[in-house]
N, C-alpha and C positions, 0 to 999 in steps of 0.2 A: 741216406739212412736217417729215419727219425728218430731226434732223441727224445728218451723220460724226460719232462721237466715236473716237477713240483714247487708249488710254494717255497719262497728259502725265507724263514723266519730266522733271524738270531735272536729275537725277543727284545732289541736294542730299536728296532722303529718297523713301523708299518711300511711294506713293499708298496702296499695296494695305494698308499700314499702319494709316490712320483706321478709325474705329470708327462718327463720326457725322455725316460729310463724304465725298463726292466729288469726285475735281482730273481732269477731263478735257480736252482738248485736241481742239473746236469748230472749230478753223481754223486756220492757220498763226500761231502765236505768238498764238493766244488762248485764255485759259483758261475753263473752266466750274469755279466750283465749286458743287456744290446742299449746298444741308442737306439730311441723308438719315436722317432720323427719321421717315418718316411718317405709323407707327402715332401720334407724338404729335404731330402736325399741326407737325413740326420743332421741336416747343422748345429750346430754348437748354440745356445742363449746363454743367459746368464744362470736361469735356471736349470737349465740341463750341467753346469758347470757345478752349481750349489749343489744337487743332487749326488753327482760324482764325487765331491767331498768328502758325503754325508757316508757314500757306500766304503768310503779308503776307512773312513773311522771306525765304522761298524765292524768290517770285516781285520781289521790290524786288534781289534780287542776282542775277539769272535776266536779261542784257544783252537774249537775243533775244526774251525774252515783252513784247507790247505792250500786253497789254489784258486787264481779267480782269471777267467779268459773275458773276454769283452769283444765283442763284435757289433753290427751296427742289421736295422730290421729292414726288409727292402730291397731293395739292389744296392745298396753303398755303405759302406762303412759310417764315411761321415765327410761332407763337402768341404770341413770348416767353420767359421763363425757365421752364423745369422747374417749377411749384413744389411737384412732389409728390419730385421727385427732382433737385436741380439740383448737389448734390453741394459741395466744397468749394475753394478755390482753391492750387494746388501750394504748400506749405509754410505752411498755417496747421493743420495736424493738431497737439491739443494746446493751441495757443493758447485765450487766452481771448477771451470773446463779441465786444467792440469790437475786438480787434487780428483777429483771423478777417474779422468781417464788413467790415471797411475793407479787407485783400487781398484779400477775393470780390468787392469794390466795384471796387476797380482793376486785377483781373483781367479785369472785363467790361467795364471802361467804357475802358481804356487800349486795349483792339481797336478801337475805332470812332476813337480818335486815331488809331491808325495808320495803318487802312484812309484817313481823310482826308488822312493828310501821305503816305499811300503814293507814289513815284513813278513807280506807273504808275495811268492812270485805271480805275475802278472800277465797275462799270453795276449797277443791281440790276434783275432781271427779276422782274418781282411778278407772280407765278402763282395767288395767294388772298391768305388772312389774313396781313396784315403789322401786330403789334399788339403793343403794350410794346416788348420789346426788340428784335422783328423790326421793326418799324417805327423804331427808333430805328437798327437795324444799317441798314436803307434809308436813311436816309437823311445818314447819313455816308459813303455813296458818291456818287459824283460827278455821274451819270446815273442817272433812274429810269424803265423803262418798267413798263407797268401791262397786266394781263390785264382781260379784263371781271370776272370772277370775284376780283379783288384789291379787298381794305378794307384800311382804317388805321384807328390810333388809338392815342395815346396813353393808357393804363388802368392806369397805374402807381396812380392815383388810388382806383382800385376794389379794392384791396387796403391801403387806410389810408398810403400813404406818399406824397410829392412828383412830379407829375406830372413833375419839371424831374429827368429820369433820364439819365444815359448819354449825355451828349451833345445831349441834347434840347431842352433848354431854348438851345443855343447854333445848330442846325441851324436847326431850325423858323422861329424868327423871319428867318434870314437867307432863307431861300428861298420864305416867301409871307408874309413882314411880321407886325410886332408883333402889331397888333388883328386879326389873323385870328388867328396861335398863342393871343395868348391866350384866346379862347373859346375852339379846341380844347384846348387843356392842362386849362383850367379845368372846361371839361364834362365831358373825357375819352369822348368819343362817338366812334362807330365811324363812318364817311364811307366812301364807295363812289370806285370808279374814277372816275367821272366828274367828281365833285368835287374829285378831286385832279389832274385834266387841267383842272379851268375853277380851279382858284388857284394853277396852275403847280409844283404838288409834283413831276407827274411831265410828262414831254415827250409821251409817245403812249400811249393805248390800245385792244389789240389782242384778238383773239380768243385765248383760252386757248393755244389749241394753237402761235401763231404768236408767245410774248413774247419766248422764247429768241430768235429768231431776227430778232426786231426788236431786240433788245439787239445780236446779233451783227453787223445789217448799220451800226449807229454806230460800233461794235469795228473795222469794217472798216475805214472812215473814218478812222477815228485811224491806223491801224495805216502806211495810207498817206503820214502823215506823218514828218518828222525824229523821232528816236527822242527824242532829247537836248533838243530844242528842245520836244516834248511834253511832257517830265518838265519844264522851265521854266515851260511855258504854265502848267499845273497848279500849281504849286507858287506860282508869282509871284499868280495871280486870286485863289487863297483866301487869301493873306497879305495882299493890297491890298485883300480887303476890310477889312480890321479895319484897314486904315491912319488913321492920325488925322488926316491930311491928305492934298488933292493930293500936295503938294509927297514926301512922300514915297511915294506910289504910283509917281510920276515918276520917285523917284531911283531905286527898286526895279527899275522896267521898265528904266530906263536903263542901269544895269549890268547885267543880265541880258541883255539885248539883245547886248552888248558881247560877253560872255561866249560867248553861243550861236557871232557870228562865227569865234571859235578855233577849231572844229572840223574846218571845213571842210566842213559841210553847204552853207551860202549859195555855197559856189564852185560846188558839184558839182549844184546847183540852177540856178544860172546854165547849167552848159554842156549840161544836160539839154534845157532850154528850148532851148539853138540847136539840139541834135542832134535835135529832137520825139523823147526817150525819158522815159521813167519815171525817177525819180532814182535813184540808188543811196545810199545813206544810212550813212556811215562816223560817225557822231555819238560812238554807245557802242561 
């Protein structure tokens, strides 16, 4: 199925600007953005990393965007890093070897923090190869769906360094458990769609042509709800995982809960429900 796309303006930077990304606008206050390298099956540079920043910013202060899917143009998601050209990270020109490659470190690896503490939710639509760092940007978003034609794998390993890359070693085990990450990490083996729909990496998969648009129809679904009280849900589930206790998962919900009331969404939900309409949602 083809989707609408139009221009997505927030007014905060020129789209037409990127070099190695596209920000379109899928649905009402939903974004797309693909990696658009796909003479190199989307690898990763440093400028496709700068660019990914720039859109976490734009769109985390952007009130009426709800939801942003990202998928890659092509046949692949995204291969990974450049590594014939991945280029250098903004202000280590000059620098020496260890101070350079610690800011190209945290240039790449501080996007996949973001995109997770972002406040709005995240979908990655895996259209092919998602591997190294495509596979590590997957899966610091928040939803995954998968094309039949989509693999993983972690392969940091087949290039002599730490399978435990970008985030990876902290995603993986939370989303299909220790002893399965670590035979993947440790192999570094390449897994099909289907194996990542039967140990829960990704929630569905679909025919190539339809990921986008199974990413978009969850998109919808969020979008449906309180804006304020969504950016809560998100932000409260991934912090209570790493809770060290009930007790403070509780205290976490608890106030949060308290907080969402202030709005005045639960009123405007309340009088929706007697009038049988849709709600209106004043949150942000």
């Amino acid at each position: 199925m083809a989707l609408p796309t139009t221009s997505f303006d927030t007014g905060s930077f020129d789209t037409g600007s990127f070099d190695t990304i596209e920000v379109t606008e899928v649905d009402d206050d939903i974004a797309l953005v693909t990696l658009n390298r796909p003479d190199r099956l989307n690898a990763m540079t440093s400028t496709m990393i700068t660019e990914l920043h720039q859109v976490v910013t734009t769109v985390d202060l952007d009130a009426s965007l709800r939801a942003v899917i990202v998928t890659g143009a092509g046949r692949g998601f995204s291969a990974g890093l450049d590594l014939q050209d991945q280029g250098t990270a903004p202000g280590s020109a000059g620098l020496g070897r260890t101070v350079s490659g610690f800011m190209w470190q945290d240039h790449l690896a501080s996007l996949h923090e973001r995109i997770h503490s972002s406040r709005k939710p995240w979908i990655s639509a895996v259209n092919g190869p998602a591997v190294g760092g495509g596979f590590a940007l997957s899966l610091a978003t928040d939803i995954r769906f998968a094309s039949t034609d989509a693999t993983f794998g972690a392969v940091f390993l087949k290039i002599g360094v730490s399978n435990c890359d970008m985030g990876t070693s902290y995603f993986l085990p939370r989303l299909v458990g220790a002893s399965r990450s670590a035979e993947l990490l440790l192999t570094a083996r390449i897994f099909e769609a289907d194996e990542a729909l039967r140990i829960g990496l990704v929630t569905d998969v679909v025919e190539p042509a339809t990921v986008v648009e199974r990413a978009l129809d969850t998109a919808r679904l969020i979008r449906a709800n309180a804006p304020f009280a969504t950016w809560m849900t998100k932000e409260t589930m991934w912090q209570t995982l790493d809770a060290p206790s009930l007790r403070h998962a509780l205290d976490m919900e608890n106030r949060t809960q308290i907080m969402c009331t202030t709005t005045g969404d639960t009123a405007e939900a309340t009088a929706a429900f007697r009038e049988k309409r849709p709600p209106v949602w004043k949150g942000l």
